[in-house]
C-alpha positions as CSV (number, residue, x, y, z in Angstrom):
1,X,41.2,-64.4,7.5
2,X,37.3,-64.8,7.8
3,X,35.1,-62.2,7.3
4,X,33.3,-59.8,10.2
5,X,29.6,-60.8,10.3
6,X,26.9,-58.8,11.6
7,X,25.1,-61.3,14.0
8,X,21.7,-59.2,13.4
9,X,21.9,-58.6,9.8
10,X,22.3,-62.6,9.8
11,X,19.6,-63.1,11.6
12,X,17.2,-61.0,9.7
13,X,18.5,-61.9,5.8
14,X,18.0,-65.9,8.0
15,X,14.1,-64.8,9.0
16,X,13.5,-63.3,5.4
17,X,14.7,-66.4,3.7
18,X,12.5,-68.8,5.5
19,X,9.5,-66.0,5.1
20,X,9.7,-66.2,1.0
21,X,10.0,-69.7,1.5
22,X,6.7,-70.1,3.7
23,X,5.1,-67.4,1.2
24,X,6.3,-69.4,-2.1
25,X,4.3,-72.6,-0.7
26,X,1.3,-70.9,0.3
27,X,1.2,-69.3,-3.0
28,X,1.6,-72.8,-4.8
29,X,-0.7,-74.3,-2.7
30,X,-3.5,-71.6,-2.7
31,X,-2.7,-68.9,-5.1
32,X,-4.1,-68.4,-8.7
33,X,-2.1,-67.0,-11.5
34,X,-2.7,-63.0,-12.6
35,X,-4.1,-64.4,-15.6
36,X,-6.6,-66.8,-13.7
37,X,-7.3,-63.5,-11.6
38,X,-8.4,-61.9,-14.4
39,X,-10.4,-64.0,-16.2
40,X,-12.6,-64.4,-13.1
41,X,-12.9,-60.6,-12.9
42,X,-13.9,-60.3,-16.5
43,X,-16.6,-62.7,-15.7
44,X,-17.7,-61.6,-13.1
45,X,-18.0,-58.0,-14.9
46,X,-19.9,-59.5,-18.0
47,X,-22.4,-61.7,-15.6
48,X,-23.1,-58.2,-13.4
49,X,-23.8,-56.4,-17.4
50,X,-26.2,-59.0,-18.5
51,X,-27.7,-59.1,-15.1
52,X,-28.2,-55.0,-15.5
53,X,-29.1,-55.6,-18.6
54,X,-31.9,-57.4,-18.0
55,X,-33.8,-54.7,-15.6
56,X,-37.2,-54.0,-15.9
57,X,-36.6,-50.4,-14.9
58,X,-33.1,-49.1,-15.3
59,X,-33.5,-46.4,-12.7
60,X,-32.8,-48.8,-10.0
């Protein structure tokens, strides 16, 4: 005997499925690693302290 399947319940697990899929190739195609992420932040963070660093008055 075959199982009782919720239609709905089908339908959304269906939607989800295809959703991660979508998400996994937009993230291979135009994601960047936590570790990429980072790296440009710590940049970033040392470029803006030089920058400060090099003020002729630090009050502004």
């Amino acid at each position: 005997m075959s199982q009782i399947i919720n239609l709905r319940t089908a339908r959304k697990q269906t939607a989800r499925a295809k959703g991660r899929q979508m998400a996994d190739a937009n993230a291979a195609k135009h994601g960047r690693s936590k570790a990429e992420r980072s790296l440009q932040d710590a940049r970033t963070a040392k470029a803006r302290a030089e920058l400060d660093a090099h003020r002729r008055d630090p009050d502004t």
